[in-house]
C-alpha positions in Angstrom: 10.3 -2.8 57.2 14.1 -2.4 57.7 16.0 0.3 55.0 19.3 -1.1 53.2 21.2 -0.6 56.5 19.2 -3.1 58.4 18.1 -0.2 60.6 14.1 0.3 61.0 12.4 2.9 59.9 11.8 6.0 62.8 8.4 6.5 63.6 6.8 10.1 62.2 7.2 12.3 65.4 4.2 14.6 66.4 4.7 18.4 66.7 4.1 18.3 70.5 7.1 15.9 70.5 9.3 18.1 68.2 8.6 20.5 70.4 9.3 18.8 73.5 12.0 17.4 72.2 13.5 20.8 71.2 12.9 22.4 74.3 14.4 19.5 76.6 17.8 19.9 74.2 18.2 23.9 74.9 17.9 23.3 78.5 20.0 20.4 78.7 22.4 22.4 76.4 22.0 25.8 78.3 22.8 23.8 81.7 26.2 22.3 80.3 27.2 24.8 78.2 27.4 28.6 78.5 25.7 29.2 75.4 23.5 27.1 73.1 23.9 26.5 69.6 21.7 25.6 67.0 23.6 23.0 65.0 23.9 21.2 68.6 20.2 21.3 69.1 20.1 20.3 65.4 22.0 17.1 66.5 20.2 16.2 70.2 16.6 16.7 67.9 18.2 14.7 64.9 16.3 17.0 62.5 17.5 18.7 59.7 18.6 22.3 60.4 15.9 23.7 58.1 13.3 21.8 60.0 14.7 22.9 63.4 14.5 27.0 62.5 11.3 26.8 61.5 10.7 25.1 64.9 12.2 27.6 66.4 10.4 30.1 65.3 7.4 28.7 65.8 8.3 28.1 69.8 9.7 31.9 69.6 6.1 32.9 67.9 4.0 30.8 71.0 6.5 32.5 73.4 8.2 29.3 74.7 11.4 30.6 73.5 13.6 33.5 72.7 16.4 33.2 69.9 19.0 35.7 70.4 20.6 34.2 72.8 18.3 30.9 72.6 16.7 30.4 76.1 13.7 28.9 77.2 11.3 31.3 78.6 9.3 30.6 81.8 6.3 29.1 79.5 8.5 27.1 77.9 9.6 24.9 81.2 6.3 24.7 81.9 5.5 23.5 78.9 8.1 20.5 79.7 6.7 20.0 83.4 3.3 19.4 81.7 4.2 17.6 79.3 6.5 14.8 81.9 3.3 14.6 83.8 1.1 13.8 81.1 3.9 11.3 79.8 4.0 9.4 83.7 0.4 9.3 83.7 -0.2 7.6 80.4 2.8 5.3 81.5 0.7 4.5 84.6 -2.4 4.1 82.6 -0.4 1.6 80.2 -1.1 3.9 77.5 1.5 5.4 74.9 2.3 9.3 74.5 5.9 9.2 73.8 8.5 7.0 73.3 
C-alpha cells in the first residue's frame, strides 16, 4: 500500500540488519572522514537519532563498538565479514537475508 506521497511503505528492518547496517556506516564514514559523527550515521541508517544511540549502546555493550571516539572494534568487522558471507550464500541459495 503506497503512503500519500506515492512512496511504499519500508519494510520493518531486523536488529541484525540495524546493526549491520550501523556498523557498515561508521566504517564507511571512519574511511572518508577523519572522525565519525553520529547525526551522519543517523542519516546513512535513516533512523531516528534516538533509535540510533540506543543502537549504539547496545553494539558498545556486545563490544562491536566503542563511542568516544566511535570506531568499530575488531569484533565488530568481523561481525560485517560474517554477516556478507551469510548474505552471498543465501543469494546463491536463492533465498532472502537482506535486501
Amino acid at each position: 500500500m503506497a503512503n500519500s506521497l506515492g512512496q511504499q511503505p519500508k519494510e520493518k528492518r531486523s536488529k541484525m540488519e540495524l546493526y549491520y547496517a550501523v556498523l557498515r556506516a561508521i566504517r564507511d564514514e571512519s574511511i572518508h572522514n577523519k572522525s565519525v559523527k553520529p547525526t551522519r550515521i543517523q542519516f546513512l541508517v535513516s533512523t531516528s537519532y534516538d533509535k540510533l544511540t540506543l543502537y549504539l549502546d547496545e553494539l558498545e555493550e556486545k563490544k562491536l563498538v566503542k563511542l568516544s571516539p566511535i570506531i568499530i572494534t575488531e569484533k565488530g568487522k568481523k561481525f560485517i565479514r560474517e554477516y556478507n558471507k551469510i548474505n552471498e550464500m543465501t543469494i546463491k541459495l536463492g533465498l532472502k537475508f537482506i535486501d
